[in-house]
C-alpha positions in Angstrom: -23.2 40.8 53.7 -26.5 40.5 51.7 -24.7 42.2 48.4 -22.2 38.6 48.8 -22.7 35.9 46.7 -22.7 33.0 48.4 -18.9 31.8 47.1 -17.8 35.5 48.7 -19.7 34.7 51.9 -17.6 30.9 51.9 -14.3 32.7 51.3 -15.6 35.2 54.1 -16.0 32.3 56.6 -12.8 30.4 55.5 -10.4 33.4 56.1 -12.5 34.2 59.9 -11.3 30.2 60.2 -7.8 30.4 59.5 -4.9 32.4 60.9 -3.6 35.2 58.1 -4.2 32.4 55.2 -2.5 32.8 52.0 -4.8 32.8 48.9 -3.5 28.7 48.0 -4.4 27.6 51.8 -7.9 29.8 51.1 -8.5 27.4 47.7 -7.3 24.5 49.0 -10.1 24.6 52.3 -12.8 25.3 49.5 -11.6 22.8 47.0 -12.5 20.3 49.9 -15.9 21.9 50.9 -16.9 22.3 47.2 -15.0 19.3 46.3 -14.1 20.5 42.8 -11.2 22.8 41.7 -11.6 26.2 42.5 -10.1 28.1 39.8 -7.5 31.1 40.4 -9.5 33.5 38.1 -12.6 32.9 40.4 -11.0 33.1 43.4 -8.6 36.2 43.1 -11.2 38.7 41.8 -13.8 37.9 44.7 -11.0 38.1 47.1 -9.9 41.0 45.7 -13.8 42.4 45.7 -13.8 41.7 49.7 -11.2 43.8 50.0 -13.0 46.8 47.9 -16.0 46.1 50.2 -13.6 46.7 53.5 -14.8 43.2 54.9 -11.0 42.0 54.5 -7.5 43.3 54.8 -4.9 41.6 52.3 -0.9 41.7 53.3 2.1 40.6 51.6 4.1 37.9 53.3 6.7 38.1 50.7 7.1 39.3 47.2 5.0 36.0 46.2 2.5 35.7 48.8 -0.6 37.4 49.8 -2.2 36.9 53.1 -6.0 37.6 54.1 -7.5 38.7 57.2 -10.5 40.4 58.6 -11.6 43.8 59.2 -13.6 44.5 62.3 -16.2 45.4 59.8 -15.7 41.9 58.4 -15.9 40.6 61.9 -18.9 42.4 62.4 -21.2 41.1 59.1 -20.2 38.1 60.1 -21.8 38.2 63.6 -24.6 40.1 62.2 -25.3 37.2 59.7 -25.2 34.5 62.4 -27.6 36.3 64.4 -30.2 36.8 60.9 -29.7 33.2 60.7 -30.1 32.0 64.5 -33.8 33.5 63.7 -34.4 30.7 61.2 -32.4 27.8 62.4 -32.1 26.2 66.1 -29.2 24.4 66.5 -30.3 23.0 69.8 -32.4 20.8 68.2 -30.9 17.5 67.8 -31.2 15.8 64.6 
């Protein structure tokens, strides 16, 4: 996960949080985290990149519609990153 960017890593964490999103439920999540308008030509190619990398698996709902999901790999570098960061941040510590 260290070659993401970080806008790869979000879309990474997005699709782990949703079940089989489509690419419009995928930019509409991040439109509301970022809260700006995530364009289609920067959101398709780095989907479309996490698929190259094997961290997610796109399907076709219909002749239309994509859906995402993750690999086990992706499922993995996730876990992997949450431990690299658990070394830096405590959660248990109340704010």
């Amino acid at each position: 996960m260290h070659d993401l960017t970080g806008f790869q890593r979000d879309l990474l964490y997005t699709i782990a949080g949703l079940d089989e999103p489509h690419g419009l439920a995928i930019k509409d999540e991040l439109e509301n985290y970022y809260e700006k308008e995530i364009h289609h030509g920067r959101l398709y190619p780095n989907l479309d990149t996490l698929v190259d990398k094997g961290l997610v698996e796109k399907g076709q709902r219909d002749r239309r519609t994509n859906f995402y999901t993750l690999t086990r790999r992706g499922d993995r570098e996730i876990e992997a990153r949450r431990e690299w960061e658990s070394q830096y941040i405590d959660l248990s510590v109340e704010a």
